[in-house]
C-alpha positions in Angstrom: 101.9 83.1 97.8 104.5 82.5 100.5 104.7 85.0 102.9 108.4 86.6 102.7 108.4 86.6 106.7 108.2 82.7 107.4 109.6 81.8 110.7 113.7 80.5 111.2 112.6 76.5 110.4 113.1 74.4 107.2 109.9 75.4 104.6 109.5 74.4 101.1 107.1 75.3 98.5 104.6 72.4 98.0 102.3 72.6 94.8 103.6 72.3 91.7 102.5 75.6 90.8 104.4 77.6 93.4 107.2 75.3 92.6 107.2 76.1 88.7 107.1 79.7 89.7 109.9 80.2 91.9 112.5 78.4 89.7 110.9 80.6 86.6 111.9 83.9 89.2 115.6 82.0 89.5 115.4 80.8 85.2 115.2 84.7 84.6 118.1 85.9 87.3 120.3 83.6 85.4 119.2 84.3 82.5 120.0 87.8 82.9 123.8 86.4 84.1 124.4 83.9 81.7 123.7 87.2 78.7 126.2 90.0 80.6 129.0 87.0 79.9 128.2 86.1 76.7 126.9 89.2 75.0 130.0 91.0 77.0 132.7 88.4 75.7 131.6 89.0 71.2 131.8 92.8 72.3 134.4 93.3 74.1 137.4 93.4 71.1 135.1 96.3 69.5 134.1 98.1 73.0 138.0 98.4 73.3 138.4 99.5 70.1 135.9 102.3 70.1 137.2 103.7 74.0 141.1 102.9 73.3 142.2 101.2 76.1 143.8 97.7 75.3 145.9 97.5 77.9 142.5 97.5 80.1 141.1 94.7 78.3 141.4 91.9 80.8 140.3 94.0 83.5 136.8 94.4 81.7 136.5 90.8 82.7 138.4 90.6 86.0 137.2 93.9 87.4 133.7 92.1 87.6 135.5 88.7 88.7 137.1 90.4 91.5 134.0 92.8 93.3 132.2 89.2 92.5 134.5 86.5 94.2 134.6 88.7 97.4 131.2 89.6 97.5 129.9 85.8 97.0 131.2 84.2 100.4 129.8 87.4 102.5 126.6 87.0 100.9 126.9 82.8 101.0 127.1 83.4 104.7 124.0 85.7 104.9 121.1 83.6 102.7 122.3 81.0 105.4 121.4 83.3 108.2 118.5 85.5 107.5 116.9 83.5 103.6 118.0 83.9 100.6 115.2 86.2 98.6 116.0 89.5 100.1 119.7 89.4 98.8 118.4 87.8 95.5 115.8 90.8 95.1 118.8 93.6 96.1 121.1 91.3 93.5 118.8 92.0 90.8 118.5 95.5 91.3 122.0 96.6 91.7 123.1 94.3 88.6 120.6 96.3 86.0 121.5 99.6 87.5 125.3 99.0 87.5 124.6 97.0 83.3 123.0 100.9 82.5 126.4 102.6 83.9 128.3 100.3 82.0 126.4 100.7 78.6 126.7 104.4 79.3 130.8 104.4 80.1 132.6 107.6 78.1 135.8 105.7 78.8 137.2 102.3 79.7 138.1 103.7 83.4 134.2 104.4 83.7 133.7 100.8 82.0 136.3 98.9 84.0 134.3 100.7 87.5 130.7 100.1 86.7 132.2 96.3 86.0 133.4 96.2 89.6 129.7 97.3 90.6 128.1 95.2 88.4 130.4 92.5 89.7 128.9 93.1 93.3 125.3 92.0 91.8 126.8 88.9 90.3 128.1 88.2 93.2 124.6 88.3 95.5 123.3 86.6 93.0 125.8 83.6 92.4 125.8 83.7 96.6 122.2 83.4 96.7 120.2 81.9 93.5 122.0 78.8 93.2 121.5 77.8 96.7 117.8 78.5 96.3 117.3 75.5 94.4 118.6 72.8 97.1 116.4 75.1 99.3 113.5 74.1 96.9 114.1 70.4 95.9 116.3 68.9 99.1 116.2 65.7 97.3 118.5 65.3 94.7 116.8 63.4 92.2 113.7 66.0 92.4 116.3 68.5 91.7 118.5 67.4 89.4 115.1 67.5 87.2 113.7 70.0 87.8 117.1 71.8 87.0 116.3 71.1 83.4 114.7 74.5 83.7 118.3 76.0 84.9 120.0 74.3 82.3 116.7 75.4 79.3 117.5 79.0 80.8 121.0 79.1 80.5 120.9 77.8 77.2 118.5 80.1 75.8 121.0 82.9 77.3 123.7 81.4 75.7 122.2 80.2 72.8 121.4 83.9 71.8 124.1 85.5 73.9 126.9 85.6 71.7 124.8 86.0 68.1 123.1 88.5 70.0 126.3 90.5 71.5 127.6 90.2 68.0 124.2 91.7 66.1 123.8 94.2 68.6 127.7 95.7 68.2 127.3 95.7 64.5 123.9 96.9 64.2 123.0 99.2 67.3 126.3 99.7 69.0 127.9 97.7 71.7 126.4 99.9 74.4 123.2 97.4 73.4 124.9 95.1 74.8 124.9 96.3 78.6 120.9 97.9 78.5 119.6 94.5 77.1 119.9 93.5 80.8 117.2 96.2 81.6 114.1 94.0 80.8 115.4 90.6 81.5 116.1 92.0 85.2 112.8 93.7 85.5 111.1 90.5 85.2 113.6 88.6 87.7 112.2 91.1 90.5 108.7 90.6 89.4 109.0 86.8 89.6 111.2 86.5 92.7 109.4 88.9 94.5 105.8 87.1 94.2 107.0 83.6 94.2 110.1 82.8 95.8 110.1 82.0 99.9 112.2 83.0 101.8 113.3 79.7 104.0 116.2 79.6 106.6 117.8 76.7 107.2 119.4 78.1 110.5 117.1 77.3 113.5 119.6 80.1 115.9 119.5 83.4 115.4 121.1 85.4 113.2 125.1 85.5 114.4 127.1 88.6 112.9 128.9 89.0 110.0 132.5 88.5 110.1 133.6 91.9 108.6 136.7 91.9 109.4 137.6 88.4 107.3 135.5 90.2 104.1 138.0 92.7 104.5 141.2 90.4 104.7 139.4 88.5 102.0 139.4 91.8 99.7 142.9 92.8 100.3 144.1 89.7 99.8 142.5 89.0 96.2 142.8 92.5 95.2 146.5 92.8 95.8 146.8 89.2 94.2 145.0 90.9 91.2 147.2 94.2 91.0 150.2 92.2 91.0 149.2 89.5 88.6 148.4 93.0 86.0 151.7 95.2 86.9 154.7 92.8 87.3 154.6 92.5 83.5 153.9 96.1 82.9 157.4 97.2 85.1 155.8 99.4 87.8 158.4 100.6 90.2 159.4 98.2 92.7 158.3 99.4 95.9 155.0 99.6 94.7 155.0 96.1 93.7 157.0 95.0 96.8 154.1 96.8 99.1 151.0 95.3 97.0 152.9 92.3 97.4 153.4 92.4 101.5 149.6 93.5 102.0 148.1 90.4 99.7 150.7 87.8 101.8 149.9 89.6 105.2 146.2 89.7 104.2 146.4 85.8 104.0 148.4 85.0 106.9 146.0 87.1 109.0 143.0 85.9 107.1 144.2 82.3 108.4 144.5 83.4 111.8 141.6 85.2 112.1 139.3 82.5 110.4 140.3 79.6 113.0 139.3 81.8 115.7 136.2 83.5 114.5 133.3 82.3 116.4 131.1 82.6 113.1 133.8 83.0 110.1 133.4 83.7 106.8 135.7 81.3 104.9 134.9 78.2 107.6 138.7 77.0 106.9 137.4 73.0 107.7 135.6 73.0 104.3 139.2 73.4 102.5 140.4 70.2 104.1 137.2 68.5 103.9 138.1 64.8 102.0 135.6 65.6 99.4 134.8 69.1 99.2 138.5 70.0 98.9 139.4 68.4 95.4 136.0 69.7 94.1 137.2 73.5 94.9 140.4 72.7 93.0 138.3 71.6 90.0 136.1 74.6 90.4 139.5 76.7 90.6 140.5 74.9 87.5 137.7 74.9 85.6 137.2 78.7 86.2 141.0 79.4 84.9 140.2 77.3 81.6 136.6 78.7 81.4 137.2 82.0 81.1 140.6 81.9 79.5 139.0 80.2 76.4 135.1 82.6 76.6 137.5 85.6 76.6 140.2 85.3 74.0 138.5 82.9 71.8 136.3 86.0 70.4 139.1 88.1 70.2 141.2 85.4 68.2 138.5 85.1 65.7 137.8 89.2 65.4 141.3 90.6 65.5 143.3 87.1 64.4 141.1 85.8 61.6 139.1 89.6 60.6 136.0 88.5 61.1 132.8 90.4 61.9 131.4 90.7 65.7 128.6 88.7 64.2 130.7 85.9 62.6 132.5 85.6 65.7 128.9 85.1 67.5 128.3 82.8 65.7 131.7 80.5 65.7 131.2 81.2 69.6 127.9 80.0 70.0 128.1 75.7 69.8 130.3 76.3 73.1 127.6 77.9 75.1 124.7 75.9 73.7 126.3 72.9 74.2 126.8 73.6 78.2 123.1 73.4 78.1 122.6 70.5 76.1 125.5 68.3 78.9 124.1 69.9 81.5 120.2 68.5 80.4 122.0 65.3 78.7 124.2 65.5 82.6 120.2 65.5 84.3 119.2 62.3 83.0 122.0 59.8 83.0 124.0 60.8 86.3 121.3 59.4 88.7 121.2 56.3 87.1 125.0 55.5 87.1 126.7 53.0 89.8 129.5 55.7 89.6 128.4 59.0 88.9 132.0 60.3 88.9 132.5 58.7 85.8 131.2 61.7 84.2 133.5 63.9 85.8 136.3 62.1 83.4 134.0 62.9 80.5 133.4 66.1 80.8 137.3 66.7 81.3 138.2 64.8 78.2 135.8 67.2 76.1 137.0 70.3 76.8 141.0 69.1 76.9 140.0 68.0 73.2 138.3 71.5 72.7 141.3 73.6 74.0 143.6 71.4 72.2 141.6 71.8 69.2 141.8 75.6 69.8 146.1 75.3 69.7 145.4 74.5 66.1 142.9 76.7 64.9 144.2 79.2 61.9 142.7 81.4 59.4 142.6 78.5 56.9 140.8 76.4 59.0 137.3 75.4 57.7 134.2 76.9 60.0 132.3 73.5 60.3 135.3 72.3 62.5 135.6 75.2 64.8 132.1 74.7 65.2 132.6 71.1 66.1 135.6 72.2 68.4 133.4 74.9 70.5 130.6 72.2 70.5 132.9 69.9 72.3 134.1 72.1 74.7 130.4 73.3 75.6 129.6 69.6 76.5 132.7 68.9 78.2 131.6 72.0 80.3 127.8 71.0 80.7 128.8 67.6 82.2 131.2 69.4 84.9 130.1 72.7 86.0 126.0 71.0 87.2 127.9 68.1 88.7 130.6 69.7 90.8 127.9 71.9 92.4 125.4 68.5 93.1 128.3 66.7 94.5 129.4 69.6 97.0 125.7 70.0 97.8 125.7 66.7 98.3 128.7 66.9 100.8 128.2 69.9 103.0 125.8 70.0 105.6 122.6 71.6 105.5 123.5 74.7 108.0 126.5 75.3 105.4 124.4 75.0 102.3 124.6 78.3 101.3 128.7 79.4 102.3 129.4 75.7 100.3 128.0 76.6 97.2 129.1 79.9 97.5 132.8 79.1 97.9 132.3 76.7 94.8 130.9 79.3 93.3 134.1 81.8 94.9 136.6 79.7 93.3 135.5 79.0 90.0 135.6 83.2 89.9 139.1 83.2 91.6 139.7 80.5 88.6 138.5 82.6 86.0 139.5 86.3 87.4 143.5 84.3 87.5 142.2 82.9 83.7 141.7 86.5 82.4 144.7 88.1 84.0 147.3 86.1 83.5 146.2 84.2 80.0 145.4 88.4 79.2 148.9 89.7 80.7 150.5 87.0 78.3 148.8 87.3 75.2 148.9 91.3 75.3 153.3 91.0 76.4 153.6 88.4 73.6 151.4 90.2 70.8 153.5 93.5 71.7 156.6 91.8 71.5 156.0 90.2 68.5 154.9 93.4 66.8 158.2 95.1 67.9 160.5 92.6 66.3 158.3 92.4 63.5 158.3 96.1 62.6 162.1 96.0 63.4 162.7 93.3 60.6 161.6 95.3 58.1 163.8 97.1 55.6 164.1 100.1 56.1 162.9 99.8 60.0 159.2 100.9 60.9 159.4 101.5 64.6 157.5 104.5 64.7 154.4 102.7 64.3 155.3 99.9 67.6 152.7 101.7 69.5 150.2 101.8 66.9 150.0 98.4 65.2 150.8 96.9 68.8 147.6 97.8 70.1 144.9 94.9 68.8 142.2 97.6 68.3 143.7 98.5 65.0 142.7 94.6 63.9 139.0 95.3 65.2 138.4 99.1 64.5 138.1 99.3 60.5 138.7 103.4 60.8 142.4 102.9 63.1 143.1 100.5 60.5 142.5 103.1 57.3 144.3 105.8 59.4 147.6 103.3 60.2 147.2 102.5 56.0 147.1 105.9 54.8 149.9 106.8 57.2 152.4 103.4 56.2 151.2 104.0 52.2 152.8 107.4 52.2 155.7 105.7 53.6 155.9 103.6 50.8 155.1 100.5 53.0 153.1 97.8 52.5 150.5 98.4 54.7 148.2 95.3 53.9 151.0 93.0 54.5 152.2 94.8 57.9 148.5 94.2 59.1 148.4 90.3 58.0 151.4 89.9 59.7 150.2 91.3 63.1 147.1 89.0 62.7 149.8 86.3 62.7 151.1 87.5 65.8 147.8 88.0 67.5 146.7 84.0 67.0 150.3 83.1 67.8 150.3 85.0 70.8 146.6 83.6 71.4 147.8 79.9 70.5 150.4 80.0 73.3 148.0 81.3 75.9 145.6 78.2 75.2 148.2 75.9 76.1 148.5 77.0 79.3 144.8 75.7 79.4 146.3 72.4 77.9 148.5 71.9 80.2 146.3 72.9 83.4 143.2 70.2 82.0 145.7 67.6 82.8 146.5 68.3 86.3 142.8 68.7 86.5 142.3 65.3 85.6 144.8 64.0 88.4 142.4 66.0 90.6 139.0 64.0 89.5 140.9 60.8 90.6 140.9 62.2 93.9 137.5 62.9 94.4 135.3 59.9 96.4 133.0 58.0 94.9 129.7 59.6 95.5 125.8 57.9 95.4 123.0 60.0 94.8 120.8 58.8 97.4 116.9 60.3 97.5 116.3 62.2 100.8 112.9 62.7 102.1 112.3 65.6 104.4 109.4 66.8 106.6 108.5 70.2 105.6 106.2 73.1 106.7 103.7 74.4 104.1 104.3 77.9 103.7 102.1 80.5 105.2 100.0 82.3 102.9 
């Protein structure tokens, strides 16, 4: 076993064994990832439902997006400086502790806050257990196979993630859904902390954390995030006006302060990089679409179309099996191409097709083609997500590794914490509109129930929906019809949010053109065997 105290050089595990043992520590930490987003994502219409708090929906999601995105650069910076394993090992921890609080929540406040602390874990890890592997396998070739593992892992996760999310709501309670993390994490600690090195790529010492730029870094995406949820919701305007003077003072300092930072946080060169900067766009992108699509495709198919949480797993699943099934398909054919960024158009043309495909998705609409539609957007995403990593691996020096990854990593959260919020912002504005001139329309008028039948819980939450019928029946309304029509106005309002997604993948696809043409070249280097 490697000692975890090897000294500031360049180390690598050597036999096979040790090899196959520290990726299997790594396969189970994102393993234990990969389930919090998909089990979370079937859930999450019901876990509203049962603690009332639509209008906290998104935030579920972008709560843990935004502790994460800030936490992943800071942490980027330190596996670069001190190794990687100590931060993974501290990851792991905190993430099952903070998935207990959340399966334990009374109320969606307590939810939404052991999010954000579970959101810190995910960070560390994202930070640190990604840029383990190129720590592992410098050449590319070694790791682009032995990241079959990664890609076996994550598909087991998402294979059973979101039939699993949707058995355990149904059959155990949603809570389930958070303490399943409690054994998959005790194993990640057992493997990381016997096999994984630690290896430092750095050969100075240690420099300081730049605090203060994690700090202008946190104001700035938080006030980004309270003003993306409360201009629609009409908060006074000197609120608003002072969120939004801290978020654009927060940058403008941030930019300062970053060009003059002996050791800074957010190395500003990397954003205007020739070929690291369109792959952060992408990752941007891809996050938005991502997440936009994992979030509100559940709640489509639960509240829009009635089905069960474990119908909805199962409609959901092709899209996260298939990620695995590009990514290992992704393993064996990129190496051998002239131009590997031909897959790059691929992998955008799938998932345009599957977010397209979701525009036109209804409750008539046979099962065997959703299936095909969430199959093609899992490929399209398998043949992306493992090759915009490689390529900015490929890219950033050695001594930036870690930060390089990391702010990959940082933006496709950005991506996907703007996805959520926005895409949720619109969908819940829309729905509630649409309610409200629904109810109005009806002869005579049935506005006293706006604020009932315009929260989606009633479509998810079978006991809200026999309350809101016996209520409308002794009204002498039709209560069955007033519910179908809401549906309507749920996938509408869905429908409209997707092609936003539409619309982005093609200004995506502008952006692959601008990425240079990038050879996979094998790299031998010297290493030190690893004390025992």
């Amino acid at each position: 076993m490697s000692s975890p105290n090897l000294p500031p050089a360049t180390a690598a595990v050597q036999t096979f064994r040790q090899r196959l043992m520290a990726m299997l520590g790594l396969c189970f930490v994102l393993v234990m990832v990969a389930l919090d987003q998909t089990v979370v994502g079937t859930a999450l219409p019901t876990v509203v439902a049962e603690l009332k708090g639509f209008s906290l929906y998104a935030w579920v999601g972008t709560s843990y997006l935004l502790t994460s995105v800030i936490t992943v650069p800071i942490f980027g910076r330190l596996g670069d400086d001190h190794g990687r394993k100590p931060f993974v090992l501290a990851a792991i921890i905190l993430f099952t502790v903070a998935s207990m609080l959340c399966g334990m929540a009374q109320s969606m406040i307590e939810l939404v806050l052991a999010r954000a602390l579970q959101g810190i874990g995910g960070g560390m890890l994202v930070a640190t257990a990604f840029a383990s592997v190129p720590d592992l396998f410098p050449d590319p070739h070694d790791r682009l196979r032995w990241q079959v593992l990664f890609s076996s892992a994550f598909g087991l996760a998402n294979a059973i993630g979101p039939s699993l999310g949707g058995f355990l709501t149904e059959y155990c309670g949603w809570r389930w859904v958070f303490f399943v993390n409690l054994p998959v994490g005790l194993l990640s600690v057992w493997f990381v902390w016997r096999y994984l090195p630690r290896i430092r790529h750095a050969e100075h010492k240690p420099s300081r954390l730049d605090w203060p730029g994690a700090l202008l870094i946190a104001l700035f995406l938080g006030g980004m995030q309270l003003l993306v949820e409360w201009l629609p919701q009409h908060k006074q305007p000197a609120l608003l006006a002072v969120i939004a003077l801290v978020a654009i003072g927060s940058l403008i300092t941030l930019l300062w302060w970053e060009r003059r930072c002996a050791n800074p946080i957010l190395p500003l060169d990397m954003f205007t990089h020739r070929s690291l900067q369109p792959l952060f766009v992408l990752s941007l992108v891809m996050g938005f679409c991502m997440f936009a699509v994992m979030y509100y495709a559940p709640l489509m198919f639960q509240g829009g179309f009635g089905l069960s949480p474990n119908q909805a797993g199962l409609l959901v699943t092709p899209l996260v099996v298939f990620i695995t099934v590009g990514s290992i398909v992704n393993g064996r054919v990129v190496t051998r191409l002239p131009r590997p960024n031909v897959i790059l158009y691929i992998g955008f043309a799938f998932f345009w097709i599957a977010a397209f495909g979701l525009t036109q998705t209804v409750l008539g609409t046979p099962h065997w083609l959703i299936v095909i539609i969430m199959m093609l957007g899992g490929l399209g995403l398998g043949l992306l997500l493992p090759n915009l990593t490689i390529f900015a691996q490929e890219t950033a020096p050695r001594t930036q590794l870690g930060v390089s990854t990391a702010m990959l990593q940082s933006m496709r959260m950005v991506g996907g914490m703007l996805g959520t919020a926005l895409i949720g912002t619109f969908v819940s504005h829309r729905y509630h509109a649409g309610v409200a001139d629904l109810l109005a329309a009806q002869t005579p008028p049935r506005t006293q129930w706006t604020n009932m039948l315009a929260d989606p819980q009633i479509l998810v939450n079978h006991l809200v929906a026999q309350q809101f019928s016996a209520s409308a029946t002794a009204a002498g309304a039709n209560a069955g019809q007033l519910l179908d029509a809401a549906r309507e106005q749920l996938v509408y309002a869905i429908h409209t949010g997707q092609w936003a997604v539409v619309v982005l993948m093609v200004f995506a696809l502008y952006m692959v053109r601008r990425v240079p043409p990038l050879q996979l070249k094998r790299r031998t280097i010297k290493v030190e065997a690893p004390s025992e």
